[in-house]
N, C-alpha and C positions, 0 to 999 in steps of 0.2 A: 167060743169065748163070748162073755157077755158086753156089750156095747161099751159098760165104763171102765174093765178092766182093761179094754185094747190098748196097748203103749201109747200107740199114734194120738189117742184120745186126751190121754193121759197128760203129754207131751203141748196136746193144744190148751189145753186146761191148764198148766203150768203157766204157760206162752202168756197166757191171756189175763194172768192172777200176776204175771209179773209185771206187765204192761198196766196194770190197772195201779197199783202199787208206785211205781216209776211215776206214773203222771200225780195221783193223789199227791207224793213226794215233791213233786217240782209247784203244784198248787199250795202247800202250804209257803214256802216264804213269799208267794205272791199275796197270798192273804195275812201275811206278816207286813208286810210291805204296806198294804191299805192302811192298815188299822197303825203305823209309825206315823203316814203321810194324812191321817184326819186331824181336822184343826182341832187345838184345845179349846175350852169355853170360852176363854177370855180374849185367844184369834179372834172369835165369830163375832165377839162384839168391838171387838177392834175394826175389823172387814165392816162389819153392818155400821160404822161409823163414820169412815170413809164411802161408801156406799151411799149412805146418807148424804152427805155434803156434795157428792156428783149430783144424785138426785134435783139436791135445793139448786144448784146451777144450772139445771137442764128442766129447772120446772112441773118434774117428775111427781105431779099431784097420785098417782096411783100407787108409785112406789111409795112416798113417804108416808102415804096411807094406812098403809101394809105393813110397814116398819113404826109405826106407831099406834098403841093402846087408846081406844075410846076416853080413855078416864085421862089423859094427857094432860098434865101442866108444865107452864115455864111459866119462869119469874125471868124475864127479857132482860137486857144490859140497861134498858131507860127504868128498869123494876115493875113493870107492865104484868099482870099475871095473863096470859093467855092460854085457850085448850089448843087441842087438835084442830077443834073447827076454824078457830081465829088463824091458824097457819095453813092451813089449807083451802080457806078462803082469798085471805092474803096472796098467795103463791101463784091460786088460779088466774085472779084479777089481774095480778102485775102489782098489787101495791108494796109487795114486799122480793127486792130482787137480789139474788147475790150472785157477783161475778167472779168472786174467787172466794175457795175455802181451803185451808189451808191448818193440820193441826203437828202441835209440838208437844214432847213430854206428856204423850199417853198413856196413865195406868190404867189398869183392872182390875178392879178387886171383885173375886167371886164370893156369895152366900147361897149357895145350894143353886135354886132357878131363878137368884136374886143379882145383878151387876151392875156395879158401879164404877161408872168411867170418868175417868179425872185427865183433863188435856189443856191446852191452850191453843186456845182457837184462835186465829189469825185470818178473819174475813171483809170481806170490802162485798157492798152492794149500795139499794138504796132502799130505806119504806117510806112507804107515801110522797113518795120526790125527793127525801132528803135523803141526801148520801151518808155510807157510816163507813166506818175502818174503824180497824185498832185490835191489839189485843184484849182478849177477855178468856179470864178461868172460867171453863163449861165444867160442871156436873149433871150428868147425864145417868140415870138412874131405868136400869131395863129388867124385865124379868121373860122368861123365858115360859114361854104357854104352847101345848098342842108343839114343841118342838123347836118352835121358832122366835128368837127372843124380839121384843117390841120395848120402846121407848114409854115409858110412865110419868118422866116428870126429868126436869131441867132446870139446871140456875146458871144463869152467865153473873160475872163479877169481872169489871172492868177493873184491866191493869194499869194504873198512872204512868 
């Protein structure tokens, strides 16, 4: 008898095609399972929002870094235009501190690698010694580069 027609062989080769099978089987809804539990776009910029706001209270000059675009503007709640560099100077120094952030009624609206977040920001710190509160309407404008979306440009509008 030739070595692949012997039953016993035969029998292991089944064995082994059914066990392969069986597992591949139990690997797909796990990999159904990942791809239900990845955040949608408009999650990531929600996380990377909050994220953000931990960061500015913990002084996180590297993270907010990271999370923000070179070409970076805000138009500030006093209408002050600053870049990335002006906040991240700020932040390092101490001249700009926030002890609590806090945000309500967060949209998202996606445009391909393009997101625009609309919230009310509810923060208390101090810049340059004087202390600030209050709410303010944030538009928060990111786009998504090499993967990971980053901050381009901000407008706060204070709520009376």
């Amino acid at each position: 008898m030739l070595p692949s027609t012997r039953p016993g062989r035969r029998l292991a080769g089944a064995t082994a095609a059914v066990t392969v099978l069986m597992l591949l089987a139990q690997a797909s809804p796990v990999v159904a399972q990942d791809k239900a539990k990845a955040p949608s776009p408009a999650d990531e910029v929600r996380a990377l929002e909050v994220a953000r706001g931990q960061a500015l209270m913990k002084a996180d000059t590297l993270a907010i870094a990271r999370m923000t675009a070179d070409e970076f503007v805000e138009v500030s709640r006093l209408g002050q235009l600053r870049t990335k560099a002006d906040n991240i100077r700020d932040i390092a120094s101490g001249a700009l501190k926030l002890t609590s952030v806090k945000y309500d009624s967060t949209t998202v609206q996606l445009y391909g690698d393009v997101a625009v977040l609309r919230a009310i920001a509810d923060n208390t710190g101090t810049f340059r010694g004087f202390p600030f509160a209050g709410r303010v309407w944030i538009t928060r404008v990111f786009v998504k580069r090499a993967g990971h979306w980053q901050a381009v440009a901000m407008q706060h509008t204070m709520i009376p």
